[in-house]
Each structure stands twice: as C-alpha cells, then as structure tokens.
C-alpha positions as CSV (number, residue, x, y, z in Angstrom):
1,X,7.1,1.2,-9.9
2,X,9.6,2.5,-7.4
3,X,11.4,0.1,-6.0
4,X,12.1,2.2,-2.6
5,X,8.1,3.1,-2.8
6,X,7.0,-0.5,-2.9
7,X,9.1,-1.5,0.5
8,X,7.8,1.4,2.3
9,X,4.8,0.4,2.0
10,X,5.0,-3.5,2.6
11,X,7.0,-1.9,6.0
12,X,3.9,0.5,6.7
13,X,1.3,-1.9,6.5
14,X,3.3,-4.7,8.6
15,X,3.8,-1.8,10.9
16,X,0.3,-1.4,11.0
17,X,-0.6,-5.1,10.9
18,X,1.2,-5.4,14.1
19,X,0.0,-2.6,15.7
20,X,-3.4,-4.3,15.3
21,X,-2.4,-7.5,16.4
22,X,-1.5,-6.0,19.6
23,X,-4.6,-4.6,20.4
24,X,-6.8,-8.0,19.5
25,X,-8.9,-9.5,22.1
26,X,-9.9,-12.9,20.4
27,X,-7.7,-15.6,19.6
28,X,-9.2,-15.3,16.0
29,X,-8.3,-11.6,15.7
30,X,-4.6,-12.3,16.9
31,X,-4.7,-15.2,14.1
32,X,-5.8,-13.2,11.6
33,X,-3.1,-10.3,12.0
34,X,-0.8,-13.4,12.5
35,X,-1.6,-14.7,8.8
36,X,-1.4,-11.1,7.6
37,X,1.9,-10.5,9.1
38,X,3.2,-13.7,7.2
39,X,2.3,-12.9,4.4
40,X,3.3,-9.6,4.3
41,X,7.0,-10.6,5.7
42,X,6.8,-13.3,2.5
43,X,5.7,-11.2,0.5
44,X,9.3,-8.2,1.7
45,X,11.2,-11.5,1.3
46,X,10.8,-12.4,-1.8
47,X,11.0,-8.7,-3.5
48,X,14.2,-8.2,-1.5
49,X,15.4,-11.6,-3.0
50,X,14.3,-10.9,-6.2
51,X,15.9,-6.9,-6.0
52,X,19.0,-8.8,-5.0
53,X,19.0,-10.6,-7.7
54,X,18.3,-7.7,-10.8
55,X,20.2,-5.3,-8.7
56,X,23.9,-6.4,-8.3
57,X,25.6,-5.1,-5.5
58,X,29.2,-3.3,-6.5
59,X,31.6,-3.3,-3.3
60,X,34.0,-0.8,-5.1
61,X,30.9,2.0,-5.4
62,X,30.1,2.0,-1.6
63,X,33.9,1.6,-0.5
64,X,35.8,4.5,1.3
65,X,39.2,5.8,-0.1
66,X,41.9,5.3,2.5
C-alpha cells in the first residue's frame, strides 16, 4: 500500500476522532475519543518511525544550487 495513502487516512480519521471528542457530552464519550485519539497518534508514530527508517533521507536531493 501507498505509503502517502495510509497517513492520509490515520490524519482523516484523527481529524475526525477529534472532531467527535468535541462534541461529547459525557465524561465516558470524551474518554473514549480520548483512547481513540491515542491510539491513532501511536499508531502515525510508529509508521513515521518505521518510514524513517526504510526510507533514508538524502540532503543532497532536496538541496538548492547556489
């Protein structure tokens, strides 16, 4: 799977996780979109890490001529 697809759509359902938590009434409700949130955020952190890892990052590719 696309690497680019697969954070898009951890950031669109945190997006909407949050959203969600705003609107909760209960103390329950906000912990449960509380949990999600974690989990999702673990979940973007260690699929960055691990990108981080398999992709190396080349400074010379990204760096401007003078």
């Amino acid at each position: 799977m696309d690497p680019e697809k697969i954070i898009n759509g951890i950031s669109k359902e945190l997006q909407t996780a949050l959203k969600d938590m705003a609107k909760a009434k209960t103390p329950e409700e906000k912990l449960k979109y509380s949990e999600i949130v974690k989990n999702l955020c673990d979940s973007l952190g260690v699929f960055l890490s691990l990108m981080s890892e398999v992709v190396p990052y080349d400074d010379d590719e990204d760096s401007i001529p003078f």
